[in-house]
C-alpha positions in Angstrom: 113.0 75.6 8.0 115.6 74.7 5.4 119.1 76.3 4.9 121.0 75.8 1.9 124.6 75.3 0.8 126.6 75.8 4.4 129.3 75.1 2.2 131.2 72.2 4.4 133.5 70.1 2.3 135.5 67.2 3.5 137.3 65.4 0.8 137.2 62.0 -1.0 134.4 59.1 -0.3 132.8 59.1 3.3 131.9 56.2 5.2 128.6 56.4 6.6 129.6 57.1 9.5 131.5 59.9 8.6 128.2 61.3 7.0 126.9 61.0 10.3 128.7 62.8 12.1 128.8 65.9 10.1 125.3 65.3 9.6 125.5 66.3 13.4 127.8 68.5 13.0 125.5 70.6 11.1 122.4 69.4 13.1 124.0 71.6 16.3 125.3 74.4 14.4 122.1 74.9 12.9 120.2 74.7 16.6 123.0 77.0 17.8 122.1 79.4 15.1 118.6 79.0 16.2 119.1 79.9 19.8 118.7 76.6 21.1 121.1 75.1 24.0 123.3 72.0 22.8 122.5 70.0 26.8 123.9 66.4 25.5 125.3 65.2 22.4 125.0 61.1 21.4 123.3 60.7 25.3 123.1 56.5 25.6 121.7 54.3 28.4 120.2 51.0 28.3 117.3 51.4 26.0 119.1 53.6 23.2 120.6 56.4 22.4 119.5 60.5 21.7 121.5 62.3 19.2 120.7 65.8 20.7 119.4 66.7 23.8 118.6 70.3 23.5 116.8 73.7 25.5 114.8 76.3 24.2 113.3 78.4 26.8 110.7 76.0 28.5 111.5 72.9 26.3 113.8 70.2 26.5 114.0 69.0 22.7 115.1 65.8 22.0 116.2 65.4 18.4 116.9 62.8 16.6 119.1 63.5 13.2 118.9 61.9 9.8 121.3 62.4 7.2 121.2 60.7 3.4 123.3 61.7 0.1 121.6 63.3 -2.3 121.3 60.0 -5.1 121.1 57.6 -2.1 117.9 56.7 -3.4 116.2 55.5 0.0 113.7 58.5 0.0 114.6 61.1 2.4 115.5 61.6 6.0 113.0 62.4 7.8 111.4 59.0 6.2 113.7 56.9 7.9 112.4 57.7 11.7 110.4 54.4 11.9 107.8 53.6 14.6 110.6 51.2 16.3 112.9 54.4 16.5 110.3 56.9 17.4 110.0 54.6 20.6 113.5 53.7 21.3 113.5 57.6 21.4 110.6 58.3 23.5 112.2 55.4 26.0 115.4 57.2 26.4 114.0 60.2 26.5 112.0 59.2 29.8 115.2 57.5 31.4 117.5 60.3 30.8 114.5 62.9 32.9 114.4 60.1 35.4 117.9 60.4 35.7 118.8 64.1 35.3 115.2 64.8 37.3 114.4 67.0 34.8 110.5 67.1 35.0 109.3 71.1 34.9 110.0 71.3 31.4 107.7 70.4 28.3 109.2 68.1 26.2 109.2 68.3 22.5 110.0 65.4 19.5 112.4 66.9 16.3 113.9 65.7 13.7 116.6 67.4 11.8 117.1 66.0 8.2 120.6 66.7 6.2 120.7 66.6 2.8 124.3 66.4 1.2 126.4 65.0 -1.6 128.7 61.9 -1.5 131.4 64.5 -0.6 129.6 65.5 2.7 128.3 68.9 1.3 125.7 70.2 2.8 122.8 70.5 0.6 120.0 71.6 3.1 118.9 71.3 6.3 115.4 70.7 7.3 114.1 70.9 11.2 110.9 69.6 11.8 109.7 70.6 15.1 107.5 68.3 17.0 108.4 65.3 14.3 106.4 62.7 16.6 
């Protein structure tokens, strides 16, 4: 699913940090939009850290969000979730149901990939459900 042009606009350079976090930003609108339930934002513990802990009906979605300037020239989001990060995921993943006792629901691997310019436009979104 891609959306495009949501029209956010901070101005000047961002950090990329800042791209970050409206990369987020958009990552949970865009869920919201969807019908999903935001659960936990930026959930850490010992073995890493979730960017968004989601609900959709049965599923708890954990999603993990990528965001990259448009000439950034690194290939694009979605590309960046590495083996390495795929199981730092999966890791805190399993503490945070150990910990919540969340265990009835199915559990479900996205990634949500935000494309905008080096003024934090939004260019397009992409979900991609059941990423790994």
């Amino acid at each position: 699913m891609v959306e495009q042009g949501s029209g956010q606009k901070p101005s000047g350079k961002l950090t990329r940090q800042q791209k970050g976090k409206i990369g987020e930003e958009e990552a949970c609108r865009w869920l919201k939009e969807q019908d999903y339930c935001i659960l936990q934002r930026n959930w850490r513990c010992r073995s890493g850290e979730v960017d968004i802990i989601a609900a959709r009906e049965e599923l708890l979605i954990f999603v993990e969000v990528r965001s990259r300037s448009s000439h950034s020239g690194f290939g694009t989001p979605q590309e960046s979730v590495d083996q390495r990060k795929m199981q730092q995921v999966r890791s805190t993943a399993a503490v945070y149901m150990q910990m919540t006792g969340e265990h009835t629901r199915q559990i479900r691997f996205d990634v949500i990939a935000v494309m905008m310019n080096h003024d934090g436009e939004i260019l397009s979104i992409n979900h991609l459900e059941n990423a790994f």
